[in-house]
C-alpha angles and dihedrals in degrees: 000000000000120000112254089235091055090054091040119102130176122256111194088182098062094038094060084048090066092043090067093052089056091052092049093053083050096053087049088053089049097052089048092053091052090044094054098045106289132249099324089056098033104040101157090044086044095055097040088059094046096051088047098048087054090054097042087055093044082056091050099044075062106066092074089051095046097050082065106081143318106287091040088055089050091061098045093060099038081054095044088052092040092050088054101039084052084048103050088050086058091048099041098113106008105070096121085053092049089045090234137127122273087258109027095173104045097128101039084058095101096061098049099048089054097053102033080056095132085223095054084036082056107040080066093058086110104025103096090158130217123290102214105218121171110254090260094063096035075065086061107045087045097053091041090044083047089053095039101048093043106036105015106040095052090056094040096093104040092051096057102043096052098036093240134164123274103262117261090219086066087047091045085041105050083050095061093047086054092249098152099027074071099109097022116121104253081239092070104040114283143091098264112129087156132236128084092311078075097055101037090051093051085042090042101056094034080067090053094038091055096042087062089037136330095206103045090028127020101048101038100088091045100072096052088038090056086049096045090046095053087050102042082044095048103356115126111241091253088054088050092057093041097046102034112055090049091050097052092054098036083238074132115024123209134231118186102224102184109112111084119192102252100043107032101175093007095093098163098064090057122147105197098117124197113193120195111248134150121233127254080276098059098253120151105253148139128242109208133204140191143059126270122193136205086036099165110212098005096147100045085052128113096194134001127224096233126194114198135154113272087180124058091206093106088183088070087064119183091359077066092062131102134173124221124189104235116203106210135174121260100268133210110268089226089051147304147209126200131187136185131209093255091061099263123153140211116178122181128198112184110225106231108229136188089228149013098057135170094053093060130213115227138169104242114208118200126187125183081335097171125209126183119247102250083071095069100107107249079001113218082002086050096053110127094352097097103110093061089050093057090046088070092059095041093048086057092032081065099057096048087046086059082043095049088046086049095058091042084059102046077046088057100027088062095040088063092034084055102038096048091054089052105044120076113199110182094353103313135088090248084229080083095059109098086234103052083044097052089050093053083048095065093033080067096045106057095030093067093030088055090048092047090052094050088053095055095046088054092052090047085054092045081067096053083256131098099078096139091032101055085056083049089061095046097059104036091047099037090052088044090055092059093054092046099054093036088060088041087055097050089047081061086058103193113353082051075085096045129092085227081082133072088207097075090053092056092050085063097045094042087060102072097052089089096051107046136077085025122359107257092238089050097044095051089038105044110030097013107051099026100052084049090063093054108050088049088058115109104252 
């Protein structure tokens, strides 16, 4: 008898179909959450729909890919099936609650059982597919894949064991190669012509970057990229001329200092003050104080992108922020104190993590740090008006977060391909068990779903457009990564736990994903679910 999987072929139409029932059983959600008192009031339903209406777009962002070819159209239906079936998890129980019917997906059911059939599921344990890029972006994954593979990969393990600093000779490197010139306007110094080419390079080598590492790769172009978007969004011109260029070439290296300890997403109760007040010589400046925390890369930097509150009215709350661009000595990665002549303080502690090692968190504490006033973004225009700056870079900082999760899972996704094929348990290579088959097939899946999303969020940006969806990505793909890595790490039985092993390496760092660049219960709660409220009110 023929295997289900050799008699199985893809049908996009009906998998869009089903796409669009899905979509239906969301919006219901969606109209029961805002009937019974929205997010704030709802908050498991809140963040089940927002976790479902992530997945349900990543499946949609599919049915172009998977009316390209075979294998394409493979994928498209193995992750449509496995989107409901993760949906209707999400629903069993709480149907009343949802405001749908005992069986939602009954007629997409077909469809499911025949590709979330384990031997179809498995029969796709080696087929990744391709991920038609134009030839100007296949340029860029393969320089970024060259650097990564040669310079970044052979340092990836070192750094994180011993908890080391990322090499100068990547930082030096990726300059070279115009890695953080990415999203600089051409005009300045950098490789932006705008539009979505902008968007799918940097998205393009923050996967490559993170498959080789996501510490000493992956992140190390997002910080400068938050801090070029808010100038290039609200920077004088002048600031412009004086930032950009610098950025571009990591003649100035960038921190993010936003998170305080007391408020962690909740930017807009912040404490950090800054108070107008000119220096013993009479120049217009500002004197900040306050601690951030979580602050990546905060040594190495040579400034930090620093929000603090311009306006001592707290009740305006985020209308009350401004950002200020804050020049700083190299530090020392183990700590660092900095003084100036006036009497003004910095004071670093690095945060100690299981994961995600070489960039360094630390708490910054600054005490009377003086900046002049030319380094208020937008200056007297960017008063107040910090937090929306910030929210340029963030929106973009989220979809290199799902690309650098991308990378983290190919990473992963190859580890256990490799290791399975190469691993014989009573008398097999275990590649060749239904189970361990069926694992690397929706390691596949979701691996390449996940990349095809994030490039169609990057085009949609491109646009001026993805907002909600760029926070969609984030927190389908951050909280996939975790599931793909964890199941890379127990094909490797025993030595998956072991430092032998890169794979144990990617599960911690995978594990962050989620966390930063907007919690995953604030980002579902807050900008998900809550956008999606809005845009289902009548108008």
């Amino acid at each position: 008898m023929a295997s289900t999987s050799s008699r199985t072929s893809p049908d996009i139409t009906r998998a869009a179909e089903v796409v669009d029932v899905a979509r239906g059983v969301v919006r219901t959600g969606i109209a029961t959450l805002i009937a019974n008192g929205g997010p704030d009031v709802q908050q498991q339903l809140a963040y089940d729909i927002a976790h479902s209406a992530a997945a349900v777009e990543t499946a949609s962002s599919l049915i172009d890919y998977g009316a390209k070819g075979e294998t394409e159209g493979l994928i498209t239906c193995a992750f449509v099936a496995d989107m409901v079936h993760e949906v209707a998890s999400r629903i069993l129980g709480r149907e009343p609650l949802w405001g749908v019917s005992a069986q939602p997906f009954a007629s997409a059911m077909d469809f499911v059982s025949t590709y979330r059939n384990p031997d179809f599921v498995a029969s796709l344990a080696d087929s990744q597919g391709p991920r038609h890029l134009d030839d100007e972006f296949e340029m860029v994954q393969d320089t970024f894949r060259g650097f990564a593979a040669k310079i970044i990969a052979p340092r990836a393990e070192h750094v994180h064991r011993y908890n080391e600093d990322v090499p100068e000779e990547i930082i030096s490197g990726l300059a070279e190669l115009g890695a953080f010139g990415l999203s600089v306007p051409s005009e300045y110094g950098g490789f932006s012509e705008g539009g979505d080419g902008e968007y799918m390079a940097s998205c393009i080598a923050t996967e490559e970057l993170s498959r080789a590492s996501l510490g000493i790769g992956g992140s190390l172009i997002t910080r400068p990229e938050i801090l070029t978007r808010a100038l290039v969004k609200g920077g004088t011109e002048a600031q412009k001329k004086e930032w950009l260029p610098k950025l571009a070439t990591t003649e100035v290296m960038a921190a993010v200092a936003v998170t305080e300890p007391d408020y962690g997403s909740d930017v807009a109760s912040l404490k950090t003050t800054a108070v107008r007040t000119p220096d013993s010589d009479g120049n217009d400046g500002w004197v900040i104080n306050g601690v951030k925390t979580w602050c990546t890369f905060g040594a190495r930097a040579n400034v930090l992108m620093l929000l603090a509150r311009t306006d001592p009215d707290r009740s305006k709350l985020h209308k009350g922020l401004s950002i200020f661009i804050v020049p700083k000595p190299i530090g020392d990665a183990h700590g660092f104190t900095f003084t100036q002549p006036g009497g003004g303080k910095m004071e670093g502690r690095p945060i100690d993590t299981i994961g995600y090692r070489g960039m360094h968190s630390y708490e910054i504490a600054i005490e009377n740090w003086w900046v002049p006033h030319a380094n208020l973004i937008g200056e007297d225009d960017g008063l107040g008006k910090g937090f929306y700056y910030q929210m340029e870079g963030f929106e973009n900082g989220r979809l290199q977060t799902a690309a650098r999760a991308v990378g983290v899972m190919q990473a992963a996704y190859e580890a256990a391909y490799d290791y399975a094929t190469n691993r014989t348990v009573f008398g097999s290579p275990i590649s060749e068990y239904q189970l361990t088959k069926l694992k690397l097939g929706r390691m596949a899946v979701i691996t390449q779903a996940s990349r095809q999303f994030s490039y169609a969020v990057a085009k949609m940006m491109g646009k001026g457009e993805g907002a909600m969806e760029a926070s969609m990505v984030k927190a389908y793909v951050c909280k996939a990564a975790e599931w793909v890595t964890r199941e890379a790490m127990q094909i490797h039985g025993g030595y998956g736990y072991a430092e032998e092993y890169p794979v144990s390496r990617l599960f911690v760092d995978a594990r962050v994903l989620s966390i930063f660049e907007g919690a995953d219960e604030t980002l579902c709660l807050k900008v998900i679910a809550r956008r999606l409220c809005e845009e289902s009110k009548p108008r």
